[in-house]
C-alpha positions in Angstrom: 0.0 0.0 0.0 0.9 3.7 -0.8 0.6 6.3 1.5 0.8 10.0 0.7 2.2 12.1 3.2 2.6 15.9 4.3 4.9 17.9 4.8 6.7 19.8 7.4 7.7 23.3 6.5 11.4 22.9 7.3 12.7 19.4 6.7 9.7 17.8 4.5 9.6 14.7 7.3 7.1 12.2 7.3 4.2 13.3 9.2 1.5 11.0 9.5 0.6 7.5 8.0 -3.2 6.9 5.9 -4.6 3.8 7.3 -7.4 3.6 4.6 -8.2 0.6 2.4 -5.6 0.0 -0.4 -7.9 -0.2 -3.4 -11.2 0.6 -4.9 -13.5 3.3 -5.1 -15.5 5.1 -1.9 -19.0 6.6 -2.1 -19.4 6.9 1.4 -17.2 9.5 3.9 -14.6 8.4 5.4 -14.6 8.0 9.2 -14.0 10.9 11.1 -10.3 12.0 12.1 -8.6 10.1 14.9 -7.1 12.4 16.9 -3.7 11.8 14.7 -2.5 15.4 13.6 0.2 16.7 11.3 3.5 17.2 12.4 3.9 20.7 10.6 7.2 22.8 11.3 5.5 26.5 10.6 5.3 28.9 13.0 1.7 30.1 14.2 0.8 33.7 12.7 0.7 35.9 15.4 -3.2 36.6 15.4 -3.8 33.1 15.2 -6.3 32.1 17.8 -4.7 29.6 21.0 -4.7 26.1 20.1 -5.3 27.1 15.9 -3.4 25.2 13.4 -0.6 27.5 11.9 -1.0 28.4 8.1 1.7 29.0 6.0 0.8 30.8 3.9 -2.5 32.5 4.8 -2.4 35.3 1.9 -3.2 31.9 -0.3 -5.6 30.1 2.3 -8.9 28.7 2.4 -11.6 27.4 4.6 -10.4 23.7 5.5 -12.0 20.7 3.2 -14.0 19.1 6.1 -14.4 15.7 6.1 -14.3 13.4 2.7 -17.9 12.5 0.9 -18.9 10.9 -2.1 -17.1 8.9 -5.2 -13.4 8.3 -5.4 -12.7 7.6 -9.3 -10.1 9.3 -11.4 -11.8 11.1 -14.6 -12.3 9.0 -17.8 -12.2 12.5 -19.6 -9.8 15.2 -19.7 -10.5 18.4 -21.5 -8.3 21.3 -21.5 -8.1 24.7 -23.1 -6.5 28.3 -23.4 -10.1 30.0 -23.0 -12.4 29.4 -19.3 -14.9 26.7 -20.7 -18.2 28.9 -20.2 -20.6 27.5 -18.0 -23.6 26.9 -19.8 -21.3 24.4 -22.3 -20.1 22.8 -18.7 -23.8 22.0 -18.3 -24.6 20.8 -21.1 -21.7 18.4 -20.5 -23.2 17.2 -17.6 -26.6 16.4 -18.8 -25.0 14.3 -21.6 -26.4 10.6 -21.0 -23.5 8.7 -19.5 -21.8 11.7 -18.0 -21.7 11.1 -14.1 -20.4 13.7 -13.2 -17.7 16.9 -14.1 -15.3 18.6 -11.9 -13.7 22.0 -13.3 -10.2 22.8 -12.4 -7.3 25.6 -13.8 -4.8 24.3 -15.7 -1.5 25.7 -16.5 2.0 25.1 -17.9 4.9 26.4 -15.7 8.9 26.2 -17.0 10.5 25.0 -14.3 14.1 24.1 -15.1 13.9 22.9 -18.4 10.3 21.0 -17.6 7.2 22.3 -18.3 4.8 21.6 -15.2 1.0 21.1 -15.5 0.1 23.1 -12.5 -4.2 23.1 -11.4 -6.0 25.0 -9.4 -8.7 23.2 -7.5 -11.1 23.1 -4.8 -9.4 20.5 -2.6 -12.5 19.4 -1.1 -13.9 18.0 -4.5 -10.9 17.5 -6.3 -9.6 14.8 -4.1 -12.1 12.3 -5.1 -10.6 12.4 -9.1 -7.1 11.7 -8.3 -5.2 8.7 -9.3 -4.7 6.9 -6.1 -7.8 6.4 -3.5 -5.3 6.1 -0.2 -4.4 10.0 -0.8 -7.7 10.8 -1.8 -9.1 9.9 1.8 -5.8 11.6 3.2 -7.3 14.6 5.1 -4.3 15.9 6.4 -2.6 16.7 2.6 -5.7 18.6 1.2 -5.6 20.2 4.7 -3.0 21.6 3.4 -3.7 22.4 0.1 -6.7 24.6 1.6 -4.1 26.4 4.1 -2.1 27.3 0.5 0.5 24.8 -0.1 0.9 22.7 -2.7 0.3 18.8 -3.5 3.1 16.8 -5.5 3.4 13.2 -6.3 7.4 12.3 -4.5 7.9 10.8 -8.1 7.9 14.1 -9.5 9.6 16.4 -6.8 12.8 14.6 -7.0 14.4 16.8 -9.4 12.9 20.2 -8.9 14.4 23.3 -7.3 13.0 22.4 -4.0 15.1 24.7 -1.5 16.0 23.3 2.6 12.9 25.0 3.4 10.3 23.1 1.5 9.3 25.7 -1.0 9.4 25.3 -4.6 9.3 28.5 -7.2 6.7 28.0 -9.8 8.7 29.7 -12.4 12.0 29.9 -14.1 13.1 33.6 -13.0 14.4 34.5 -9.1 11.0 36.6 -8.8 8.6 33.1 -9.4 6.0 32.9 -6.4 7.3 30.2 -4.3 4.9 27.5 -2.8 5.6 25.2 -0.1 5.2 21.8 -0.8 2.5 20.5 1.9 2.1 17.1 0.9 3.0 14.1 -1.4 0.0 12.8 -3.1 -0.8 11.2 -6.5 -2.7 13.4 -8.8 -5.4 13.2 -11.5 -4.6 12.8 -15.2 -2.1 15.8 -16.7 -1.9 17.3 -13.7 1.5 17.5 -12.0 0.7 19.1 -8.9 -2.3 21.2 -7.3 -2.7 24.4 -5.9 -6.0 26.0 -4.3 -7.9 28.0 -6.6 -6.5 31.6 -4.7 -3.3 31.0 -6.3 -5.2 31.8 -10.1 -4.3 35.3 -10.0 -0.8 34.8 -8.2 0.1 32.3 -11.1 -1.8 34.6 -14.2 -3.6 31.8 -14.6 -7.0 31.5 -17.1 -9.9 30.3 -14.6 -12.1 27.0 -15.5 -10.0 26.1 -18.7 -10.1 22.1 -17.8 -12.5 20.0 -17.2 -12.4 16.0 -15.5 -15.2 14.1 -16.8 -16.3 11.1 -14.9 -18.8 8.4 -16.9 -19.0 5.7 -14.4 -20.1 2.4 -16.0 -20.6 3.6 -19.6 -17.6 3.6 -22.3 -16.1 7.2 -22.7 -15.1 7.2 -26.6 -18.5 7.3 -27.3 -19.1 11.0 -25.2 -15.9 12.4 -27.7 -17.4 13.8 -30.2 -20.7 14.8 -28.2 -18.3 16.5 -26.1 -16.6 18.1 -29.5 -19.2 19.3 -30.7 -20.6 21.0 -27.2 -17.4 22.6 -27.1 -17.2 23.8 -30.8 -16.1 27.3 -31.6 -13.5 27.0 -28.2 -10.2 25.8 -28.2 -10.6 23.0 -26.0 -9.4 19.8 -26.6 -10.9 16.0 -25.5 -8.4 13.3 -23.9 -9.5 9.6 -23.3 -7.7 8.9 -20.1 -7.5 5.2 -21.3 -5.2 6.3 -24.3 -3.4 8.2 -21.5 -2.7 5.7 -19.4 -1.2 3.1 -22.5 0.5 6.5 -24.1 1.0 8.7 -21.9 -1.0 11.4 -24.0 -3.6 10.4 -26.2 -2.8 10.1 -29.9 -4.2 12.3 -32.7 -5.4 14.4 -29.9 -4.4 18.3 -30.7 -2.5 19.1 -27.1 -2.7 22.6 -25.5 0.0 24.0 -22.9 -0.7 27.3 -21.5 2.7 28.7 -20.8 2.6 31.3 -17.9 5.7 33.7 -16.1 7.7 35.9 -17.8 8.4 34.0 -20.9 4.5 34.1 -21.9 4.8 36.2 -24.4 7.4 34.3 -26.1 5.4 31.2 -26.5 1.6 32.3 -25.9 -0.9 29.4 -26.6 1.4 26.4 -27.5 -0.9 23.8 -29.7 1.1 20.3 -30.7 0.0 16.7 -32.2 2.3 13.9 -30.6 4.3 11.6 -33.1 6.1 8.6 -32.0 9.7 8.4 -31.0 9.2 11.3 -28.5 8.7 14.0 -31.1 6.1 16.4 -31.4 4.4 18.6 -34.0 3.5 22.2 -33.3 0.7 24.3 -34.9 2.7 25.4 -37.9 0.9 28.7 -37.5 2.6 29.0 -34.2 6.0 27.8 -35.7 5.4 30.3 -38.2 4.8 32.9 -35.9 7.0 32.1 -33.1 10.1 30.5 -34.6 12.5 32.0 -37.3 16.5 31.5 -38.4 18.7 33.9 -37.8 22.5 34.6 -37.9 24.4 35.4 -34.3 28.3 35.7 -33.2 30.1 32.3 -32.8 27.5 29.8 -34.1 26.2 30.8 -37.1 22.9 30.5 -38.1 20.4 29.5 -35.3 17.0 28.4 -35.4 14.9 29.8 -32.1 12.1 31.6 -30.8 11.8 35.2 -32.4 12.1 36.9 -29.0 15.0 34.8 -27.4 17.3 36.1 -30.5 18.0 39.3 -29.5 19.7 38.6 -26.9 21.3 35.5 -27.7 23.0 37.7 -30.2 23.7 40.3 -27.5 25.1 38.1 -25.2 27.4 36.2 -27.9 28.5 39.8 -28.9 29.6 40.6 -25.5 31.2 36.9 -25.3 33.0 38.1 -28.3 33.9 41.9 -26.7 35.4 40.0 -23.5 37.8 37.9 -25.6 35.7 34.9 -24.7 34.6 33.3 -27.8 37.2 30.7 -28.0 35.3 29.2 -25.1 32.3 28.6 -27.1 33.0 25.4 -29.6 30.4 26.1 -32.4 31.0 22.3 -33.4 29.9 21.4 -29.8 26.7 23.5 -30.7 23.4 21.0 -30.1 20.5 23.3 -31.5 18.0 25.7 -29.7 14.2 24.8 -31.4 13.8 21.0 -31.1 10.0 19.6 -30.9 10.0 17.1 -28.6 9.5 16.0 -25.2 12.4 15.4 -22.2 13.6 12.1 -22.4 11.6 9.3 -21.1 8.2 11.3 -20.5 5.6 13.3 -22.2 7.3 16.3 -20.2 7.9 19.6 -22.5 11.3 21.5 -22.4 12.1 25.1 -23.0 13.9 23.9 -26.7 10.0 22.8 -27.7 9.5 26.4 -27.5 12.8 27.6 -28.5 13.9 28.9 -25.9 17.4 27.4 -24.9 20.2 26.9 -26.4 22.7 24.2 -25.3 26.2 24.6 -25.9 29.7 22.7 -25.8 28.1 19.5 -25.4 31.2 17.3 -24.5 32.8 17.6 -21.5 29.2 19.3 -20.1 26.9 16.2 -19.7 23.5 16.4 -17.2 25.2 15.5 -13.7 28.0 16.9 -13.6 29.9 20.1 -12.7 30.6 21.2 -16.8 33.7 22.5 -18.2 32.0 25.4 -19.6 33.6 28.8 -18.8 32.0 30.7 -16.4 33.1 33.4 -17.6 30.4 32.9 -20.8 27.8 31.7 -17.7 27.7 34.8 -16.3 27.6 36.8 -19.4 24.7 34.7 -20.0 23.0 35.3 -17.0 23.3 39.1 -17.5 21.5 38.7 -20.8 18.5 36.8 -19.0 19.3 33.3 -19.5 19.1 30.7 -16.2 22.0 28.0 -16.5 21.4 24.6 -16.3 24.7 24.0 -14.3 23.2 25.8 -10.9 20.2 23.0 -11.1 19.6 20.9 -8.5 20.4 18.0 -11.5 22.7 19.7 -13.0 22.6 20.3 -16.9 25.7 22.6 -17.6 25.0 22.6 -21.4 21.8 23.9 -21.5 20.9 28.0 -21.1 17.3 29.0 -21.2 15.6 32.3 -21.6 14.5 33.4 -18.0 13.1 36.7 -18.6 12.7 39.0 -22.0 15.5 41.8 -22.2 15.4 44.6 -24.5 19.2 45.1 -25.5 20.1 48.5 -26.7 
């Protein structure tokens, strides 16, 4: 059996143990607490009534869940968009024969480190019945804490993020990201990577009610596609099978959508991709056409990258160049900026899907280690608004990405 767990604030330490059934779905609410309690590290706000349970954030916090009621089952239907679904078409959704029953989240894709995240805002109280795994769905104490304004993560996932000794994570690429503490380990529902309450929207720029889970119970869900298509026609939104998921990690054929947040929204906007085989991908050629261009700089030569990101790749090259640097830069070494595919291993986008990174001197600079390359060319780089891979927490000393948009004059 799997048991989620939450989080203390300073050393992320095991808290307290789910002693629910290991399988199957629940209709009917789980028993009420024992007496066990979290073992949280935060310190109590100072108007925080005697005896209250400290928040940790209580700018992002919520009134608790209460206790668990109703269905556990993840959704057999994922639908996602750029646009907030409007609620009449939500309706209609539900009063399709064989829908059971629809739960509306936020959905957003935040850079972090060369991964894209798939970051919701929910309403823990309902959105713990559509997760993955029914043990952390009756796990009071994480969505506890998702209500008090942290954040939900399967451990899977969290191993190689910027997680600093404290517990908090910055949803972003750039020093400024908002930073949420991780509350709890949990499984999530499909595409989602981790969950928020629905406060954080406007913290993370987020568009409200752009996803839906569908739930259809006993009745096949290929069928409700095209119903579902043609409810939402004249949106953006796109329908998943979570079957097709599961066996492919994204379902095939299906047009994908990543809403890119932070800094670096501009440079990639609405991101719309088919997925091939062999871990490739292929973008909206309207968005390639609009987003994506080739383009001589100092050093390497003709470059292929995001129209934004070349300015100042060139401006950082040329100042390589003015600092008698450039022999430190091996254009033979030079592995590309714009590449359409996912990290790896997983359906996980990168920064080069959206042409935004560059990776440079390949040998010698291999994820995991220190690098060889000068850091004399890092910090130039970093002055020009790139992040480098080789301050990661697994390191990628290769690999610069844009960070935030400068203007050079």
């Amino acid at each position: 059996m799997r048991l989620g767990r939450a989080l203390g604030a300073a050393t992320l330490a095991l808290a307290i143990a789910a002693t629910s059934a290991c399988s199957g779905s629940s209709e009917a609410g789980d028993p009420a607490p024992d007496g066990t309690t979290s073992a949280a590290a935060a310190t109590p706000s100072p108007d925080a009534e005697p005896g209250a349970e400290p928040t940790l954030d209580p700018a992002h916090a919520v009134d608790p869940p209460g206790r668990r009621t109703g269905l556990i089952a993840p959704a057999d239907i994922v639908v996602n968009g750029a646009s907030t679904i409007p609620q009449e078409k939500v309706a209609e959704i539900e009063r399709l024969r064989g829908v059971e029953d629809v739960e509306r989240i936020s959905l957003v894709q935040i850079p972090v480190e060369n991964r894209s995240l798939s970051i919701a805002a929910v309403d823990p109280a309902t959105y713990r019945n559509w997760i993955t795994d029914t043990d952390d769905a009756k796990f009071d104490d994480a969505w506890e804490r998702v209500a008090a304004g942290e954040l939900a993560i399967p451990e899977k996932t969290v191993r190689r993020l910027p997680v600093d000794d404290n517990g908090f994570l910055p949803l972003g690429s750039t020093s400024d990201a908002p930073q949420a503490h991780v509350g709890a380990y949990t499984e999530q529902s499909w595409l989602v990577d981790a969950v928020v309450n629905d406060t954080w929207v406007s913290t993370l720029d987020m568009t409200e009610g752009n996803a839906l889970l569908i739930r259809t119970g006993g009745v096949a869900p290929e069928p409700l596609r095209k119903p579902i298509q043609q409810i939402l026609a004249g949106t953006d939104a796109t329908v998943s099978m979570t079957d097709a998921v599961a066996r492919n990690g994204l379902d095939p054929g299906v047009v994908q959508t990543a809403v890119v947040v932070g800094t670096i929204a501009d440079a990639v906007g609405t991101y719309r991709y088919s997925v091939l085989s062999g871990g490739r991908i292929a973008p909206d050629p309207a968005w390639v056409r609009e987003h994506i261009v080739t383009a001589p700089v100092p050093i390497l030569g003709n470059v292929t990258c995001n129209k934004l990101l070349i300015p100042q790749l060139r401006a950082a090259l040329e100042d390589v160049v003015a600092q008698g640097l450039a022999d430190k830069i091996h254009p033979d070494d030079y592995a590309g900026c714009y590449n359409p595919r996912f990290i790896a291993g997983s359906t996980t986008l990168s920064n080069h899907a959206f042409g935004l990174a560059v990776d440079l001197n390949v040998a010698g600079n291999e994820r995991g280690t220190v690098g060889e390359i000068d850091r004399g060319v890092v910090a130039i780089f970093e002055h020009w608004g790139f992040t480098w891979g080789g301050d990661w927490a697994y390191t990628d000393p290769m690999h610069f990405e844009m960070n935030q948009l400068v203007q050079p004059r």
